[in-house]
C-alpha positions as a Markdown table, in Angstrom:
| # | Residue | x | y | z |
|---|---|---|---|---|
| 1 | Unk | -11.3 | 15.1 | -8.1 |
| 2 | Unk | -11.7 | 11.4 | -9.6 |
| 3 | Unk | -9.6 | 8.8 | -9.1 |
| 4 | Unk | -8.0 | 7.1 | -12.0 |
| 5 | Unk | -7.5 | 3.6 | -12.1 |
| 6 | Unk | -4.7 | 1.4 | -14.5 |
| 7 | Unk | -6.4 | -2.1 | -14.9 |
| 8 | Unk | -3.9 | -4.5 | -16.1 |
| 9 | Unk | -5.1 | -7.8 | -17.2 |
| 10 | Unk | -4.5 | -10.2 | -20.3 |
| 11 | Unk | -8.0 | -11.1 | -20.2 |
| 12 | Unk | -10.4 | -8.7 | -22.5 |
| 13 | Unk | -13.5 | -10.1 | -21.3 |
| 14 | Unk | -12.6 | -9.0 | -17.3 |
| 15 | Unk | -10.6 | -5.9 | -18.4 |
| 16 | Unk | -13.8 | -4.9 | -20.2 |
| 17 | Unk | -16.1 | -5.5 | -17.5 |
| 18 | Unk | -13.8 | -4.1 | -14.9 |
| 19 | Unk | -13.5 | -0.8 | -16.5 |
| 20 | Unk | -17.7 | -0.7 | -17.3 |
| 21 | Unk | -18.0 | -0.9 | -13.7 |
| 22 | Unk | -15.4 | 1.4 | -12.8 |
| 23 | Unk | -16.2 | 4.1 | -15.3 |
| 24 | Unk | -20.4 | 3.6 | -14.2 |
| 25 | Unk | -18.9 | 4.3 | -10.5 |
| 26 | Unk | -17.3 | 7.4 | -11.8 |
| 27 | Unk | -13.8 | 6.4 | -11.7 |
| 28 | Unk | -11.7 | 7.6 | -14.9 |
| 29 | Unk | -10.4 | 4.1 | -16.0 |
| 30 | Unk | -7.2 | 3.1 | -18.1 |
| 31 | Unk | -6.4 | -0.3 | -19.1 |
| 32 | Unk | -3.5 | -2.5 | -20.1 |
| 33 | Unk | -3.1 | -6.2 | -21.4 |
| 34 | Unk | 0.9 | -6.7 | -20.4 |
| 35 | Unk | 3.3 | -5.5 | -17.4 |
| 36 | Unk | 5.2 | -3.7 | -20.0 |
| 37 | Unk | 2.7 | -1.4 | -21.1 |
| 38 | Unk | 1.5 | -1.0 | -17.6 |
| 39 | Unk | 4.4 | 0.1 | -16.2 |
| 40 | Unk | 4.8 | 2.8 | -19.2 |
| 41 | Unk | 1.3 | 4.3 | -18.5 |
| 42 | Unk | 2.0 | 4.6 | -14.6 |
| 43 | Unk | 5.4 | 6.6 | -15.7 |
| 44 | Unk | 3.4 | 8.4 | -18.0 |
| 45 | Unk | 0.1 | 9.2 | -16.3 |
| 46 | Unk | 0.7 | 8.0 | -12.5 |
| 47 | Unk | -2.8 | 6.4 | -11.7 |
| 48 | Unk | -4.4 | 6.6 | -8.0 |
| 49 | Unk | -4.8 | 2.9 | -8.4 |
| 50 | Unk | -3.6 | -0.2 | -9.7 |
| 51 | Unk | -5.6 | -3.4 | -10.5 |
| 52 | Unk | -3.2 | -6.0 | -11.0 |
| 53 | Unk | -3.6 | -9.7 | -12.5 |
| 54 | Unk | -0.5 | -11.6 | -11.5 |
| 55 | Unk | -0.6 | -14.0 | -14.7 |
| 56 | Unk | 0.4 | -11.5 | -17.4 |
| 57 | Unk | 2.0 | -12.6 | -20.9 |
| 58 | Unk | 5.1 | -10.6 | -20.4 |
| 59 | Unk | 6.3 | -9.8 | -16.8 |
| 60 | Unk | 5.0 | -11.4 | -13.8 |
| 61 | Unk | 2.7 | -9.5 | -11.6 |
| 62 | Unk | 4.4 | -10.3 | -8.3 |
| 63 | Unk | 7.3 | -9.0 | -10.6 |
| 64 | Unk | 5.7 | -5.6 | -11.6 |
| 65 | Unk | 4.2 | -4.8 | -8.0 |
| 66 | Unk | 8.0 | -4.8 | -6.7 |
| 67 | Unk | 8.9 | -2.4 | -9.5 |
| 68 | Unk | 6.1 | -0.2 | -8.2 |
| 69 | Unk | 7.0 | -0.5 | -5.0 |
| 70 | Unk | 10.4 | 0.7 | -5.7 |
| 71 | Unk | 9.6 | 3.6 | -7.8 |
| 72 | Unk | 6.3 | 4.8 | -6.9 |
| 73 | Unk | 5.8 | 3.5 | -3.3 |
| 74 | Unk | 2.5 | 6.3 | -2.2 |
| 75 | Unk | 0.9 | 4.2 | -5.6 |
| 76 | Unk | -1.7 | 1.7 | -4.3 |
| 77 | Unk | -2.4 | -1.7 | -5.4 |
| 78 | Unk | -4.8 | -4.4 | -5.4 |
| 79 | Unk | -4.1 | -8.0 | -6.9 |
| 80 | Unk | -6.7 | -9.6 | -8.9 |
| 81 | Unk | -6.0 | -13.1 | -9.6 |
| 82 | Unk | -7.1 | -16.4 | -9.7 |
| 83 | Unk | -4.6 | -17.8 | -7.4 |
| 84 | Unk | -7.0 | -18.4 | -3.7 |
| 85 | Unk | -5.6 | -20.0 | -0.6 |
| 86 | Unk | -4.1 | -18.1 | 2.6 |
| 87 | Unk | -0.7 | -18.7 | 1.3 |
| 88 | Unk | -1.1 | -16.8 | -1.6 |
| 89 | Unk | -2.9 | -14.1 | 0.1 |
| 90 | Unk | -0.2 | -13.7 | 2.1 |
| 91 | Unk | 2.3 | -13.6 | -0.6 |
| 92 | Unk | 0.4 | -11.1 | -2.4 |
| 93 | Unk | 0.2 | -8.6 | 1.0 |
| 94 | Unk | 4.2 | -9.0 | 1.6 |
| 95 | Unk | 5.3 | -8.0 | -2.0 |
| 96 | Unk | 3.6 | -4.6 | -0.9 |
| 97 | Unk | 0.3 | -5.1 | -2.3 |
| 98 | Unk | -2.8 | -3.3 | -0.9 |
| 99 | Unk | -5.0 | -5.1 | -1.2 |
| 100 | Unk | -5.9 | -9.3 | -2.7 |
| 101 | Unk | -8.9 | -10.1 | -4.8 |
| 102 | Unk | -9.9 | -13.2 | -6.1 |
| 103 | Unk | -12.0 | -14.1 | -9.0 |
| 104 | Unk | -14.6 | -14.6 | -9.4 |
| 105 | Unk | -15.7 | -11.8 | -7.6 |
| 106 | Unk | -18.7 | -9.9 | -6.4 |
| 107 | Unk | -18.9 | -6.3 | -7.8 |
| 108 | Unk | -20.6 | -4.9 | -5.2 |
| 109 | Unk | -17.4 | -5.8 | -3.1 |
| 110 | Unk | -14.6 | -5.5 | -5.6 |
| 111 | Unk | -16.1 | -1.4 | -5.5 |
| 112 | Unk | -16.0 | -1.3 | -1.8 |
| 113 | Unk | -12.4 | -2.8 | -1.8 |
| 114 | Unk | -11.1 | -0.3 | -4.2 |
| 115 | Unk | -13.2 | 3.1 | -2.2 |
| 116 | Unk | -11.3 | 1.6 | 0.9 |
| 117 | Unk | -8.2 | 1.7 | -0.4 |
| 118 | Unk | -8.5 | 4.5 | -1.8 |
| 119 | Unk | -9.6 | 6.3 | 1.6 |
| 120 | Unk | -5.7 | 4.9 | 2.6 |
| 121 | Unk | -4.2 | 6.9 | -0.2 |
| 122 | Unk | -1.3 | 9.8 | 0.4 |
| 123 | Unk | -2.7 | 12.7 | -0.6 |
| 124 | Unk | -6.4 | 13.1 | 0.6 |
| 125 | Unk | -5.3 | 14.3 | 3.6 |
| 126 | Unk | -1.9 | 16.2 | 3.7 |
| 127 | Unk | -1.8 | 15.5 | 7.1 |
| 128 | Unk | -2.2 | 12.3 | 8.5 |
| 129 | Unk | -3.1 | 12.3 | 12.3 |
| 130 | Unk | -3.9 | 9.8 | 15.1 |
| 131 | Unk | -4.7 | 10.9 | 18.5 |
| 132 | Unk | -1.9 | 13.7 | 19.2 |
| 133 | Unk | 0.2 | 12.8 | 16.3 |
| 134 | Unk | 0.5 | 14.3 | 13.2 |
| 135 | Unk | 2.7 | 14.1 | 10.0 |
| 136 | Unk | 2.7 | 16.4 | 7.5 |
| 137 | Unk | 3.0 | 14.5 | 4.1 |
| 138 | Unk | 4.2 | 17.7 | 2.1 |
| 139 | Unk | 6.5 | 19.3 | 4.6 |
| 140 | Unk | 7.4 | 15.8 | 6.5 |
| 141 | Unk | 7.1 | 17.3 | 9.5 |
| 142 | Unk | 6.1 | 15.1 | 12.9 |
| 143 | Unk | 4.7 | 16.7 | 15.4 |
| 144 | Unk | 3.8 | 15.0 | 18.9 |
| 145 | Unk | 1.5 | 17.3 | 21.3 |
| 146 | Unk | 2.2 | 19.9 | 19.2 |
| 147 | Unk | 6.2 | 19.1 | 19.9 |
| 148 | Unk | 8.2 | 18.9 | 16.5 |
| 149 | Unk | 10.1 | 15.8 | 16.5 |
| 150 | Unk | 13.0 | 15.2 | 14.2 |
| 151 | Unk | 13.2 | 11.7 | 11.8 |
| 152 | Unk | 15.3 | 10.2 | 10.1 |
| 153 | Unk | 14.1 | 9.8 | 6.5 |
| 154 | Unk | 13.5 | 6.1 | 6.4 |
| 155 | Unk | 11.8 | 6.5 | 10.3 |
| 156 | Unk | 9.5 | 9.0 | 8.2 |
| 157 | Unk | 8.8 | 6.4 | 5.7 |
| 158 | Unk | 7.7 | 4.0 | 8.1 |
| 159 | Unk | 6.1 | 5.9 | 10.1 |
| 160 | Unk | 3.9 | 7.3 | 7.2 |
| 161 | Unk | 3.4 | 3.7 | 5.9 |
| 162 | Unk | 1.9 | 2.8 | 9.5 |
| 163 | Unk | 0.0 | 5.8 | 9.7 |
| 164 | Unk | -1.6 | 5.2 | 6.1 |
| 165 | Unk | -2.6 | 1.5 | 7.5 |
| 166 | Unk | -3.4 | 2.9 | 11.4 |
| 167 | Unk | -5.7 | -0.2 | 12.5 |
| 168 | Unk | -4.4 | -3.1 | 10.1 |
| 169 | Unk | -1.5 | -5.2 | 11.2 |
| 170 | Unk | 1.4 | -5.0 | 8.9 |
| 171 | Unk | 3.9 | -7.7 | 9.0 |
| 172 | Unk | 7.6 | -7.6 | 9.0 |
| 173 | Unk | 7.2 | -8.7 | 5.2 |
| 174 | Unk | 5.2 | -6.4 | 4.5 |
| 175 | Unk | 7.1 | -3.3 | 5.9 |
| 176 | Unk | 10.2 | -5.2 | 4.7 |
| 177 | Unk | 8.6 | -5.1 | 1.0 |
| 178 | Unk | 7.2 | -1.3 | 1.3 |
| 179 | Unk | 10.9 | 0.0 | 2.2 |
| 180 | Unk | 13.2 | -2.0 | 1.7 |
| 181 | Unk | 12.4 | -3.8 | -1.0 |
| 182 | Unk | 13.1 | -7.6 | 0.9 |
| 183 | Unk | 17.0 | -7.2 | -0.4 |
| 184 | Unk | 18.9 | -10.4 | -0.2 |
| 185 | Unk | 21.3 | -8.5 | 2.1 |
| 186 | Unk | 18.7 | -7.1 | 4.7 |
| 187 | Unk | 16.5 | -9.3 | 6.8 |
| 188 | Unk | 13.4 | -8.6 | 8.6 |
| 189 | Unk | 15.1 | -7.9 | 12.0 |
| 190 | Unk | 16.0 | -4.6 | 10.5 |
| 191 | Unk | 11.8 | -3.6 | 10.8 |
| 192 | Unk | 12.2 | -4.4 | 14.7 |
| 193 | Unk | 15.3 | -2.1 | 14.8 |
| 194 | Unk | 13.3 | 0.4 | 13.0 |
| 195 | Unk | 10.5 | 0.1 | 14.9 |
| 196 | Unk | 12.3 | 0.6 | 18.0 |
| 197 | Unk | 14.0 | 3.8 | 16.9 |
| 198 | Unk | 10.7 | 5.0 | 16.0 |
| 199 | Unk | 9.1 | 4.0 | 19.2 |
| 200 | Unk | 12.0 | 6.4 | 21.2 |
| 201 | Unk | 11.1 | 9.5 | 19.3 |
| 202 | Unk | 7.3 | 9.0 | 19.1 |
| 203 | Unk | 6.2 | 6.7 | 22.3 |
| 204 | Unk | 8.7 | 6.5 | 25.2 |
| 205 | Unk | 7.9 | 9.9 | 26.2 |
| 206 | Unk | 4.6 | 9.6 | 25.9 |
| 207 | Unk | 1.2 | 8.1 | 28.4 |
| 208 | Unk | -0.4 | 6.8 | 25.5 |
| 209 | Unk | 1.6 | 4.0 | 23.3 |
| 210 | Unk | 0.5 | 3.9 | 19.6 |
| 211 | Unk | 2.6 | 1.7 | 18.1 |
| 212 | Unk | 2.0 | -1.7 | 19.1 |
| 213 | Unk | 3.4 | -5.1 | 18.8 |
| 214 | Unk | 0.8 | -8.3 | 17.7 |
| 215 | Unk | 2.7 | -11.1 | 18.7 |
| 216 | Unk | 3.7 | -13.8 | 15.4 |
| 217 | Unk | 2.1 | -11.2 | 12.9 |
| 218 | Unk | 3.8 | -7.6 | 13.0 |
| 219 | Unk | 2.8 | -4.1 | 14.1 |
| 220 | Unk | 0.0 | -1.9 | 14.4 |
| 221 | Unk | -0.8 | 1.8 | 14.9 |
| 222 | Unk | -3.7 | 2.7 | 16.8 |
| 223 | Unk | -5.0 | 4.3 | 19.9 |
């Protein structure tokens, strides 16, 4: 199946070249010039991806990847801006973005950016696994050496988030962002709660740990 991508920029000259590269890499491409119409088109068609500039005319982009978070949270997306430095980076990872670009940019990695996080995407595998875990994305059903463990749903929500990401450190923003939408009245001690809860069902019982702490950053999934 190809992938369809939703390129939202204000800029015609990059929104053209984007989707000339896209489509020549056999991606179906659709494009928009302001948040508004983006978020319409995702209601509408519900692209695999989503490019996003954060200076748009209308709506902010930090603005418009919150909104997405909240409504279509298995939606991935990459930020394409002109905004550099770490700080912004940063910013751009713990709103829930996928992924952060800046322009200029090489083509040759913007492509391999997007196929990466595309490989992360629910839905190519309906069953995500690492070592003898395994969650069934359809059903939601975890299963542990072949044991059938019973989740909460937001512990199944954050454990499918972790298991999308299995070998990239997620921060407490950034699981904060993905789930709970950073709320004024929740803070990010709620992800260590969460984390331990899901560590007791999936873990404790278990020789080898796959959830583990990195120390000032977050978590990370891996063997």
């Amino acid at each position: 199946m190809i992938d369809t991508i939703l390129v939202v920029d204000d800029d015609e000259g990059i929104r053209s070249f984007i989707k000339e590269l896209l489509m020549d890499n056999n991606f179906n491409v659709v494009t928009a010039s302001d948040g508004i119409t983006a978020l319409n088109i995702i209601k509408r068609s519900r692209p695999d991806l989503v490019v996003l500039d954060l200076g748009l005319p209308d709506i902010n982009g930090e603005s418009i990847c919150s909104q997405i978070m909240k409504d279509y949270p298995e939606l991935r997306v990459i930020i394409l801006t002109a905004k550099n430095g770490s700080n912004n980076v940063v910013h751009g990872l713990n709103i829930g973005a996928d992924d952060y670009i800046t322009k200029p940019f090489e083509a040759d990695v913007f492509l391999a950016r997007i196929q990466a996080t595309l490989r992360r995407k629910t839905g190519i595998d309906t069953v995500l696994k690492i070592a003898d875990l395994e969650l069934d994305t359809k059903s939601m059903e975890v299963k542990r050496a072949g044991k059938l463990l019973k989740l909460t749903p937001q512990e199944l929500k954050l454990l499918q988030y972790l298991m999308q990401n299995q070998g990239r450190i997620l921060t407490r923003d950034m699981i904060l962002n993905r789930l709970w939408l950073s709320s004024i009245d929740i803070e990010t001690r709620i992800v260590d709660v969460y984390i331990g809860y899901l560590r007791k069902k999936i873990d404790d019982k278990y020789q080898k740990k796959l959830i583990h702490s990195v120390r000032g950053f977050g978590y990370i999934m891996k063997v």
